[in-house]
C-alpha positions as CSV (number, residue, x, y, z in Angstrom):
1,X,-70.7,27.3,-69.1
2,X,-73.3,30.2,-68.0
3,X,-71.1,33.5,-67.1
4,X,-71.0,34.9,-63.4
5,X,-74.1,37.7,-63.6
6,X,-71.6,39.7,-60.8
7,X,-69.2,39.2,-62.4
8,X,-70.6,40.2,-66.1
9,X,-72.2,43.6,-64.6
10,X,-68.5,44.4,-63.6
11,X,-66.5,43.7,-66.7
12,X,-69.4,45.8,-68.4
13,X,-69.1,48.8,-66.1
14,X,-65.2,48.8,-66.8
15,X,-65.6,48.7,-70.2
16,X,-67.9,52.0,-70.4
17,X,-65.4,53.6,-68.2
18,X,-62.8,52.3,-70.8
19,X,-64.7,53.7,-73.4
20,X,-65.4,57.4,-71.6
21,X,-62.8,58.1,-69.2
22,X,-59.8,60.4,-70.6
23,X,-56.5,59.5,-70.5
24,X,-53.1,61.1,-69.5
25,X,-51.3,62.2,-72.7
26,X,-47.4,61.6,-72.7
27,X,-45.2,64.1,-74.0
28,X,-43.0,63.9,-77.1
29,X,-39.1,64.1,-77.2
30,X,-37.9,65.9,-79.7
31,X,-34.3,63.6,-79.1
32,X,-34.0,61.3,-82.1
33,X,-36.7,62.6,-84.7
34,X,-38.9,60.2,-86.9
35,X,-40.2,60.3,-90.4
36,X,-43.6,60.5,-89.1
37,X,-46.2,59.0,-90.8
38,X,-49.1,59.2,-88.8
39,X,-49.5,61.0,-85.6
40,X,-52.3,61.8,-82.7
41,X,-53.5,62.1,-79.0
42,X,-52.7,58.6,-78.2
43,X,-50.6,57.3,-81.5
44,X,-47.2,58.2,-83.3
45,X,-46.3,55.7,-86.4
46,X,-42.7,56.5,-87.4
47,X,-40.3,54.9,-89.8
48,X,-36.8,54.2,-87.7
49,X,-33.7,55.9,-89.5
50,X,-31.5,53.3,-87.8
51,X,-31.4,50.5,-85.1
52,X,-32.8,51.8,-82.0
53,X,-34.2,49.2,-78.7
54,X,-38.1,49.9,-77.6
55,X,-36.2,51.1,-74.4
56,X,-34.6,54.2,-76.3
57,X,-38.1,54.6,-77.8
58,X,-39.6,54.9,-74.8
59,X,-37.1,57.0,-73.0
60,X,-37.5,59.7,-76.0
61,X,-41.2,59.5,-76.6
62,X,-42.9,58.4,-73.4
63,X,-40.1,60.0,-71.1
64,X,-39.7,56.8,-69.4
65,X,-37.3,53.7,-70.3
66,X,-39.3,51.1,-68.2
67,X,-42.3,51.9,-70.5
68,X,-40.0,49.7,-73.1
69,X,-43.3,47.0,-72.4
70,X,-45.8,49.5,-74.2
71,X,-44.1,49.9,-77.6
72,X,-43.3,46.0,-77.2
73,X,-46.8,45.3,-76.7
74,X,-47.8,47.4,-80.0
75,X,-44.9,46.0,-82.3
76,X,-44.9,42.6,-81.8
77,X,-42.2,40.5,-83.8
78,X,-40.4,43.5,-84.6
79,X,-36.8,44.1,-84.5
80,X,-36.6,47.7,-84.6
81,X,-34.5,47.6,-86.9
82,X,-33.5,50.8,-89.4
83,X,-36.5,51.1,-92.1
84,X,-39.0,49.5,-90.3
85,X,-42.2,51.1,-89.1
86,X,-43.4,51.3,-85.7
87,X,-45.8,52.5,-83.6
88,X,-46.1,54.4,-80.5
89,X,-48.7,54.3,-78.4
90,X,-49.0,57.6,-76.3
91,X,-51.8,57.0,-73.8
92,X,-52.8,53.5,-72.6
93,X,-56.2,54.2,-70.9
94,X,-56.6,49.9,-70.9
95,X,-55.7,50.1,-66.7
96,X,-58.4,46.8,-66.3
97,X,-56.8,44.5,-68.8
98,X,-60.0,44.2,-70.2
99,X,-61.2,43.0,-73.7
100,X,-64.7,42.5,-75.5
101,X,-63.6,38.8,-75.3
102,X,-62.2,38.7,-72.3
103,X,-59.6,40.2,-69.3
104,X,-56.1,39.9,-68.4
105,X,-55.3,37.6,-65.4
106,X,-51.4,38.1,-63.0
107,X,-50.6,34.6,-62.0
108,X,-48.5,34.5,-58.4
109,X,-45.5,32.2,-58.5
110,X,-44.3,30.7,-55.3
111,X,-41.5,29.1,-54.2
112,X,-39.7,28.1,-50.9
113,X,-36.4,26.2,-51.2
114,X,-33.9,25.8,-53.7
115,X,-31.4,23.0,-53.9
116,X,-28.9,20.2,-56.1
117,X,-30.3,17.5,-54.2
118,X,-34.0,17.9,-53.3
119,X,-36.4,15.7,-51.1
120,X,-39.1,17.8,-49.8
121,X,-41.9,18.8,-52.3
122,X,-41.1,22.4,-51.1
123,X,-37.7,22.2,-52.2
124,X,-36.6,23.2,-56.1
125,X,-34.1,22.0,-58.0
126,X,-31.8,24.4,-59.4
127,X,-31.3,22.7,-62.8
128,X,-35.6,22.8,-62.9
129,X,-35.6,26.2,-61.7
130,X,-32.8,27.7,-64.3
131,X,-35.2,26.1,-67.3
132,X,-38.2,27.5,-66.0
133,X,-37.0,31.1,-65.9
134,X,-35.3,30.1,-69.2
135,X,-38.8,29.7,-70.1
136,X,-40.5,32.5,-69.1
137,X,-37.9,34.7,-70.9
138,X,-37.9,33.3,-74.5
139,X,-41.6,33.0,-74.0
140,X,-41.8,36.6,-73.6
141,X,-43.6,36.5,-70.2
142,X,-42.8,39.7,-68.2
143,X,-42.1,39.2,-63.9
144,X,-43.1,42.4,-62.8
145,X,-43.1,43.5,-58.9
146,X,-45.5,43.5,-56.7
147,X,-45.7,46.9,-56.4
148,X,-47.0,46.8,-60.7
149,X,-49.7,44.5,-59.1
150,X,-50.7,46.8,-56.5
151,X,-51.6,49.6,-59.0
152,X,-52.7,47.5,-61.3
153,X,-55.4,46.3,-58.4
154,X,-56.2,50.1,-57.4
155,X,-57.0,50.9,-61.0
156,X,-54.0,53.0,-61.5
157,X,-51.5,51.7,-64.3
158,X,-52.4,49.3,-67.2
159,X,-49.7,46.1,-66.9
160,X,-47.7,44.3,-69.9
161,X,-49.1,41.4,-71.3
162,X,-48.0,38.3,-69.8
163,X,-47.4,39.5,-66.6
164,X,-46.2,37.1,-64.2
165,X,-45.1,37.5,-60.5
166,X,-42.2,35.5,-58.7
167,X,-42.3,35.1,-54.9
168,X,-40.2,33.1,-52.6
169,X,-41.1,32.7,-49.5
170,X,-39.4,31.7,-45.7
171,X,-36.0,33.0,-46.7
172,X,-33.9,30.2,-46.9
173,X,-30.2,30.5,-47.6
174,X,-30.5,28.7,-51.1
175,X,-32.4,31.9,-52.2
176,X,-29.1,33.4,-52.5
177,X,-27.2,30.9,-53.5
178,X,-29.5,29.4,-56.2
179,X,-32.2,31.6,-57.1
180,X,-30.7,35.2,-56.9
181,X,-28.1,34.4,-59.5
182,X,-30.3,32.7,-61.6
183,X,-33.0,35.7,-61.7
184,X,-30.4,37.9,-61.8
185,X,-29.3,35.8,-65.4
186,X,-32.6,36.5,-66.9
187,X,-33.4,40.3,-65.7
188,X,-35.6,39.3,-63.4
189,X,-36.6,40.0,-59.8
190,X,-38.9,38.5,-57.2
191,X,-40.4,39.2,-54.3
192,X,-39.2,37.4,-51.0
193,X,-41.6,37.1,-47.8
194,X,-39.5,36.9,-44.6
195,X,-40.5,35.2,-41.4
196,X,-38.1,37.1,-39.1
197,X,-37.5,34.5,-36.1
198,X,-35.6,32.3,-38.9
199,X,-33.2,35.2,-40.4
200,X,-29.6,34.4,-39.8
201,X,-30.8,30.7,-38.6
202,X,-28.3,28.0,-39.9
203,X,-30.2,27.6,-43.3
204,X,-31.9,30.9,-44.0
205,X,-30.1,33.9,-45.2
206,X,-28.2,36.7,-43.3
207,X,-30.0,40.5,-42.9
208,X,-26.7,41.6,-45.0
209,X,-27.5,39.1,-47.9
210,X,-31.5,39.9,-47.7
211,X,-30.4,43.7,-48.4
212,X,-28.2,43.1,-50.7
213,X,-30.7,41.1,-52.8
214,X,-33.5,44.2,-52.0
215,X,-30.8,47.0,-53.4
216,X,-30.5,44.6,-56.7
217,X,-34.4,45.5,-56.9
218,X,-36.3,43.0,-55.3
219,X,-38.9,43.3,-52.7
220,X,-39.3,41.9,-49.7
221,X,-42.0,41.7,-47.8
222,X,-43.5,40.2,-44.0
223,X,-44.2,36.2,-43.2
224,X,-45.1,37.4,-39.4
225,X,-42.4,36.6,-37.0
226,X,-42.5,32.9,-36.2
227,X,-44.5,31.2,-39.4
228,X,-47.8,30.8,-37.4
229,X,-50.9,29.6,-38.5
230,X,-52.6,32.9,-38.1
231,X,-55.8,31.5,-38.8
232,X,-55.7,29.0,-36.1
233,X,-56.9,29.7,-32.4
234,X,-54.7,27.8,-30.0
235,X,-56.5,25.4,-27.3
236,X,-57.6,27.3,-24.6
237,X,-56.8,30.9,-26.2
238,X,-59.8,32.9,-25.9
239,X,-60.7,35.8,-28.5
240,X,-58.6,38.7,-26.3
241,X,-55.7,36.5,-26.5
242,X,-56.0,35.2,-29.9
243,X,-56.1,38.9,-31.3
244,X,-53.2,39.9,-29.2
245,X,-51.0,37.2,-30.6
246,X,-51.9,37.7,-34.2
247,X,-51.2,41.3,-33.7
248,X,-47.8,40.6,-32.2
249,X,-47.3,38.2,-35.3
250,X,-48.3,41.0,-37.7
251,X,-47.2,44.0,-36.5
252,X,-43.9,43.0,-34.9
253,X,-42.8,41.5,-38.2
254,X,-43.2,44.7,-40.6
255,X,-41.7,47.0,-37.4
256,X,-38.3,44.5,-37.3
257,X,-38.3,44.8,-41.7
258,X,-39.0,48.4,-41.6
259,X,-35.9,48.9,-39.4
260,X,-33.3,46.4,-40.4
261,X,-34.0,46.8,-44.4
262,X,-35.1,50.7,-44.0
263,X,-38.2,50.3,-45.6
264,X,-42.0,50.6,-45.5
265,X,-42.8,47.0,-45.5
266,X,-46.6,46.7,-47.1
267,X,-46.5,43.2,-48.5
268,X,-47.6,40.2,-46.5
269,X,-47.8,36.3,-46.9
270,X,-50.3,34.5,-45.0
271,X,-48.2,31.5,-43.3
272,X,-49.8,28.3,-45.0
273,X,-52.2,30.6,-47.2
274,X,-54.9,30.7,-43.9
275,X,-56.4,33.8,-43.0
276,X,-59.6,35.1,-41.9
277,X,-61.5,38.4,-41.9
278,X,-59.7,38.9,-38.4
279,X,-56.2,38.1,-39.5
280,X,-57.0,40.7,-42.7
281,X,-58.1,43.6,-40.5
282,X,-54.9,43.4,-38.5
283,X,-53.3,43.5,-41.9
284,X,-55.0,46.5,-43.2
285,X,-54.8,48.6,-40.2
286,X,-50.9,47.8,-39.9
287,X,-50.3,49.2,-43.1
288,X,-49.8,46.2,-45.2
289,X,-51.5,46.6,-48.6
290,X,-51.8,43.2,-50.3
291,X,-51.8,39.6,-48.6
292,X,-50.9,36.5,-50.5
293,X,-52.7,33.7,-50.4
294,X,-51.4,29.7,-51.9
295,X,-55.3,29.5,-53.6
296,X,-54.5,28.5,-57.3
297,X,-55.5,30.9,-60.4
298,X,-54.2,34.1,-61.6
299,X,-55.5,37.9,-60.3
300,X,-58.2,39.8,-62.6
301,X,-58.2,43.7,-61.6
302,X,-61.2,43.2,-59.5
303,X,-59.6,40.6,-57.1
304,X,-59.5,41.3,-53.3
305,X,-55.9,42.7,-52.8
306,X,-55.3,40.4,-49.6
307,X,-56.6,37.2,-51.0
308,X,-54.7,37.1,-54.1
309,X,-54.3,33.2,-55.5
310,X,-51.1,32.4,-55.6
311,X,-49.6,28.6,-57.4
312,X,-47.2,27.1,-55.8
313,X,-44.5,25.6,-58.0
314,X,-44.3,22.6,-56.4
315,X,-43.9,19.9,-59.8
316,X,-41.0,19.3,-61.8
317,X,-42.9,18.5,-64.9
318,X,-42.8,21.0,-67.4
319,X,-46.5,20.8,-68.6
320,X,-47.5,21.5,-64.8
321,X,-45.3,24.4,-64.7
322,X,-46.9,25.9,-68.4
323,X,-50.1,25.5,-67.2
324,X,-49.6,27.9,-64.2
325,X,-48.9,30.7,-66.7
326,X,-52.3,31.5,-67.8
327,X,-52.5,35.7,-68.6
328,X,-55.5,36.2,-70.2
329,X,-59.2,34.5,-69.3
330,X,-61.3,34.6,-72.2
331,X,-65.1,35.5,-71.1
332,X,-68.1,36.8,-73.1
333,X,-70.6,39.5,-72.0
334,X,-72.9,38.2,-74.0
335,X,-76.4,36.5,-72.3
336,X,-76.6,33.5,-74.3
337,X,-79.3,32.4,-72.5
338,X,-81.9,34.6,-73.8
339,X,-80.6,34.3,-77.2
């Protein structure tokens, strides 16, 4: 299969700036001092003196616990056990997940509804659910928020390996009954898009339970106000009209979010995945920064941040789920054609 020539003259520009751009050195603790063996700009390899988690390491030598994913990244099958030897990487200047073989990909879960007893395709059943998180954890797959993603996209932060992002979207009642517990089980978080006309509804969740599931570190983020197809003109509704009711839609939705969750709301779901170049420009000048789409395939650091692909998890086979969790997408620079 013949390589993307747009596609090839990006990946090699990033790797130059890979290979030439300088990279923000972290600073040493002193806490909890190593046999070092080996040590430089952007490497420490130590020998531990007794049991300590990569989230100690990184707290002492990176300054920053929630840089655990860096040292796991760099020791892999390690326990960190006493004697062992490890490796600390002080700079990670890879902000592209890009390779000489290939680059690193964020698939986009999605989900709706979450239920014992489910009929619609939409709907999730909890026992399903539970294994797939199960899954994801023991798989070593790392959910990360949306606002990793938007970094990651503006070329500011390198991301773990296996990234993954879960979003649940319409903010039914079940997401706090099913899901949030479940999440919580595993140490993980998602992000939930809200359309605000249904909050409080008989089965969507309250404003009290949607801040209680932000302050446990999830994100939440707009749906527009009443789920319309923003991509859709009505019959009769002329360009003027059309604009002004997207607007509303938009803009409405992320000033009722803002207030009730006291927040700068800057994510948004497209209702049904449609947008246009209309639809986006509202987006953008309302302060959103991303926009999720339901196009299948994971998110390379050069996508378009407001038509990110985004697989909804709509099977209960387990091979269909697997499949959805592709991280990396191998891709060679070479022209083979004039080989």
């Amino acid at each position: 299969m013949k390589t993307n020539p747009f596609l090839k003259i990006i990946l090699a520009l990033a790797l130059i700036c890979l290979s030439s751009c300088g990279a923000k050195k972290a600073v040493v603790s002193e806490k909890d001092e190593l046999p070092i063996i080996f040590k430089s700009d952007k490497h420490i390899i130590c020998t531990l003196t007794k049991d300590m988690s990569p989230a100690l390491l990184a707290k002492n030598f990176l300054g920053n616990r929630d840089m655990a994913w860096v040292i796991e990244d760099e020791n892999k099958n390690t326990l960190y056990h006493a004697g062992e030897t490890i490796v600390i990487p002080l700079a990670n200047d890879n902000k592209a997940g890009l390779y000489k073989d290939g680059y690193q990909t964020v698939p986009i879960l999605c989900y709706h509804r979450f239920s014992n007893n489910c009929i619609s395709r939409l709907c999730m059943p909890q026992d399903i659910f539970a294994w797939q998180m199960k899954y994801l954890k023991e798989n070593h797959y790392r959910v990360i928020s949306m606002e990793m993603l938007i970094e990651y996209l503006e070329y500011k932060k390198a991301l773990p390996q296996r990234s993954i992002v879960i979003t649940i979207d319409d903010g039914y009642k079940s997401v706090y009954d099913i899901a949030f517990p479940v999440l919580k089980q595993y140490g993980f978080t998602a992000s939930l898009f809200i359309y605000t006309d249904f909050v409080a509804g008989g089965s969507a969740m309250t404003w009290e339970q949607i801040r209680e599931i932000k302050n446990a570190g999830f994100e939440v983020g707009s749906h527009t106000v009443s789920h319309a197809d923003l991509a859709l003109k009505k019959p009769m509704e002329n360009e003027e009209k059309y604009i002004q009711r997207i607007t509303h839609e938009i803009v409405r939705s992320k000033e009722i979010l803002d207030k009730k969750l006291n927040q700068d709301t800057t994510l948004f779901a497209f209702p049904f995945g449609s947008s246009n170049r209309r639809v986006i420009n509202v987006c953008r000048k309302a302060g959103y920064k991303v926009g999720v789409t339901v196009i299948k395939g994971g998110n390379p650091f050069f996508n378009d941040p407001f038509l990110l692909h985004r697989d909804q998890v709509l099977s209960r086979e387990q091979t269909a789920f697997i499949s959805r969790l592709n991280t990396f997408q191998s891709v060679s620079l070479e022209d083979k054609d004039n080989e």
